[in-house]
C-alpha positions, 0 to 999 in steps of 0.5 A: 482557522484556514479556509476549511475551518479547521485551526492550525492544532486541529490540521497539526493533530489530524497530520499527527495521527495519519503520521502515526498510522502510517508507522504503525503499518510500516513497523507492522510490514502490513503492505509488503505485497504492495511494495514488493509489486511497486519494487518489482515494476520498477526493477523490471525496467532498471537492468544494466549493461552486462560488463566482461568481469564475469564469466558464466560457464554452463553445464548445457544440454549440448555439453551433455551430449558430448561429456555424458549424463550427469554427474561427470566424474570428478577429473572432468571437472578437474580438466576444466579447472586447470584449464581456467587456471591457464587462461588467467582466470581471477577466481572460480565457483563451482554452483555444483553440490560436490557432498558424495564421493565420486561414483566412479573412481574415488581418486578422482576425488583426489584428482579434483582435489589436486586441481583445486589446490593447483588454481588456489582459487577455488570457492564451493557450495555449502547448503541447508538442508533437512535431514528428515522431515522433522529433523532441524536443518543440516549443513551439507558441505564437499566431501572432505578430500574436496573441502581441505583444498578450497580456497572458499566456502559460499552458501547458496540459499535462495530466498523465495518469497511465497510467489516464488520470486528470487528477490532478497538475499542474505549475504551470510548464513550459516546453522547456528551462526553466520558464517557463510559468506554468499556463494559470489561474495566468498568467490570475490572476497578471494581479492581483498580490493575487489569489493572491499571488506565493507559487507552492505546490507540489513544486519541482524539484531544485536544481541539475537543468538540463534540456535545451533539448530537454526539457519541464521542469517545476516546482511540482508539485501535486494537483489538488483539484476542486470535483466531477464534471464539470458542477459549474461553471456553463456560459455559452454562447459565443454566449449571451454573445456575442450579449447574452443574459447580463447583466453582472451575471454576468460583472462581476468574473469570471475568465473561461475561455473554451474548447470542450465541443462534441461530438466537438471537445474530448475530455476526460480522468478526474479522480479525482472521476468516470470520466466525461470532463472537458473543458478549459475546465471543467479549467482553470476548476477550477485557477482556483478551487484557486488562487484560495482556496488550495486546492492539495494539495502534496505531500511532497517524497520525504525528509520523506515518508520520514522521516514514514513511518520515524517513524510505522511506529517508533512504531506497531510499539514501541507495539504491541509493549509489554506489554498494549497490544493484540492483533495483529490490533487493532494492525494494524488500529488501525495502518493506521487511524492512517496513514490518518487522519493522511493525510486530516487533513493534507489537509483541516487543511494542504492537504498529500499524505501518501502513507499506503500505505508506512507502513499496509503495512509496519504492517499486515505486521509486525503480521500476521507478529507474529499468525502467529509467536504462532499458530505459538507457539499450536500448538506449546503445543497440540502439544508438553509444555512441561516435555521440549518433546516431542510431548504425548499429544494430537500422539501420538495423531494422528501415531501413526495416521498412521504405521499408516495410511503403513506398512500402505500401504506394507507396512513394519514400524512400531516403538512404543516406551513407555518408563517411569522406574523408581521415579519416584515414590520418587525424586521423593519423594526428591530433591524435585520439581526433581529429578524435572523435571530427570530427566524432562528428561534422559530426554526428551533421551535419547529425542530423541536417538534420534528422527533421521529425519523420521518418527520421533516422540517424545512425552511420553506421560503423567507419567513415561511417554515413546513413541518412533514408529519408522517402517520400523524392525524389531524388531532396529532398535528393540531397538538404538535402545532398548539406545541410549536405556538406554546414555545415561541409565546414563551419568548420574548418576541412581539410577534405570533405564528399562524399556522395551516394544516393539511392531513389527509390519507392519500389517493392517486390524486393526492400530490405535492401541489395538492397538498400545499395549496390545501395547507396554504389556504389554511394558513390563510384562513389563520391569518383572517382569523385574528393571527397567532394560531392554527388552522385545519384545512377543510376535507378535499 
């Protein structure tokens, strides 16, 4: 037993069942809203330094003002590219939806084409989208004298959670299959040690095939963004365009090209800032992650679980040893404990560890443990330890409510004080264990006969017992008394009970005090009268 009476299997067991709670919730993603909350109160404040490998070419309002509206003819666009080709670019991808011919001229089509296979380092957009209501998705890609000169084709699905927030990402997608590389994971994986051929991220299952007419998904990560919007530097489109950018700025860049102008390309939330992300910025973000690593992957849902049921099991056996600490600081120092191993998963493995199924169930069990000791803290301000009944303290408050019940209701109240005859000299006899046992047997006596939910009974002081009879007659609690002697001559005990009742119907001079010394000089008429019985008090 430890020092909060439970034994070892009984501590073991409890940890065992929170343990699995907290899996359950795990497996069943019950507290992703919380987790997302936690994750995005972190990631808010852990941005990075943007560093001079990507470049964020933006299609902006004053590049509008100048080239015309929107769209451009395709040979702008092919101006731009083998501008960039010239200054030294690594790569380049267009976040721009290139499915149409162009409106103009069609040759310019071929002349964007041209350029394209100029640079040879060109990656565009692919997108799902429906192509009617009810029809399954569509995969809309460049229009084919476009598409045959790419280097690469990159999906550009943003996942939104139900807030509209921009948190995950999946680096392949695809209709049927996913066969998409991410738009900035296609554009880097143009050099083969940029990143690696190691794709991070949550896989899909095995063995699960999708539908031809279902966008599958792959290699899913948390999304870790250098900042709130504007932290990436922008170069203007006709800027570049037109030479007003040196080389020196774009040489040995990876390049993003894609539109910020008003009104043009909306944007999305990001767990950095409520404030609207667009596109380009967005995909110059995932460029950055993946080019030093910093995706945030995470935990497939068995080992999150597994993770969960393990720290909950030894969180709550620790907790629950002896002398470790308080509930309230075990819970407390609990949830701390899951929250701190979630951020430092993150920020020492790049690993998401969902700390809100274990912190709950913790923080839980711990406030159910304090609650169970505050129900054991008031049942010993209450109750005697040595009978378990009601001690002085309780009587006394429970006693003035009867009063108060009956005199509203103008029914008769019984008090009974009951007194061990000759304790002391049996005590003095039979020794103090002795004595502690007939207290005992006396108090389940006068249990025994407290049925209703109103009646009371109360150890009242040493030997002396009371018992609260609400609505009963003095016939009633003369009954009730005659009960109460019957069982303890029963025992084999060389002593009796004397007994003094008080009933009445209660007036407004009717009080606690009154009714007590009413009852007392019955009980002491009992004792004149020869012990071993009751008596009635006389009527006030």
């Amino acid at each position: 037993m430890n020092e909060n009476g439970l034994p070892w299997t009984w501590r073991a067991t409890l940890a065992a069942i929170a343990a699995t709670v907290a899996a359950a919730l795990s497996l069943g993603d019950v507290t992703h809203r919380a987790d997302d909350l936690f994750y995005d109160l972190h990631a808010s404040h852990w941005g990075y330094p943007v560093g001079n490998d990507v470049a964020m070419i933006a299609v902006d309002d004053r590049s509008l003002g100048v080239i015309g509206q929107w769209p451009w003819p395709r040979n702008v666009h092919a101006q731009l590219l083998d501008r960039l080709r010239d200054s030294g670019v690594r790569g380049i991808a267009f976040d721009l939806i290139l499915s149409e011919p162009d409106r103009i001229d069609p040759a310019n089509d071929v002349r964007l084409a041209e350029a394209i296979e100029r640079n040879g380092r060109v990656v565009l957009p692919v997108i799902a989208t429906m192509q009617n209501q009810s029809g399954p998705p569509i995969e809309v890609l460049p229009n084919p004298v476009i598409a045959s000169r790419v280097a690469a084709i990159g999906h550009t699905d943003v996942e939104l959670e139900p807030t509209g927030s921009a948190r995950e990402l999946y680096l392949h997608a695809g209709l049927g299959q996913s066969r998409w590389p991410a738009l900035a994971l296609a554009l880097l994986q143009l050099d083969p040690t940029a990143i690696g051929a190691d794709v991070p991220g949550v896989r899909r299952p095995t063995g699960l095939d999708g539908s031809p007419y279902q966008w599958v998904r792959d290699h899913r990560v948390r999304i870790r963004y250098a900042g709130p919007p504007g932290s990436f530097p922008e170069l203007s489109y006709i800027d570049v365009l037109e030479g007003r950018v040196p080389d020196d700025a774009l040489r040995d860049r990876w390049v993003v090209v894609g539109v910020t102008a008003t009104g043009i390309a909306p944007g999305f939330r990001t767990p950095m800032s409520g404030l609207p992300m667009n596109g380009v910025e967005y995909h110059a973000n995932i460029a950055s992650m993946l080019l030093h690593q910093r995706a945030i992957v995470p935990l497939a849902p068995l080992p999150q679980a597994a993770i969960v049921g393990l720290l909950v099991f030894m969180c709550t056996l620790l907790s629950l040893s002896p002398g470790v600490m308080r509930p309230l600081s075990a819970a407390i120092a609990g949830v701390g404990v899951m929250l701190a191993i979630s951020i430092a998963m993150m920020r020492l493995g790049n690993t998401w560890f969902a700390p809100m199924p274990a912190a709950m169930v913790v923080a839980a069990t711990h406030l159910l443990w304090m609650g169970r000791h505050l129900l054991h803290w008031r049942r010993q301000a209450n109750f005697d330890t040595l009978t378990l009944l009601a001690n002085r303290r309780y009587f006394d408050a429970v006693l003035e409510r009867r009063i108060a019940a009956a005199r509203r209701a103008q029914s008769p109240l019984s008090l009974l004080l009951i007194d061990v005859d000759h304790f002391k000299r049996y005590n003095d006899s039979e020794g103090h264990l002795a004595g502690d046992r007939l207290l005992m047997l006396v108090a389940q006596a006068i249990a025994r006969h407290a049925r209703r939910s109103g009646d009371l009974a109360a150890r009242f002081g040493g030997d002396e017992f009371a018992l609260v009879l609400p609505d009963t007659p003095a016939a009633g609690a003369g009954r009730i008394a005659e009960g109460i002697l019957a069982t303890i001559r029963e025992q084999p005990v060389s002593t009796g009970l004397s007994i003094g009742i008080c009933t009445c119907i209660p007036d407004a001079a009717t009080s606690p005090r009154t009714m007590l010394e009413q009852a007392d000089a019955a009980l002491y008429r009992t004792k004149q009268n020869g012990r071993d019985g009751y008596m009635l008090a006389s009527p006030a």
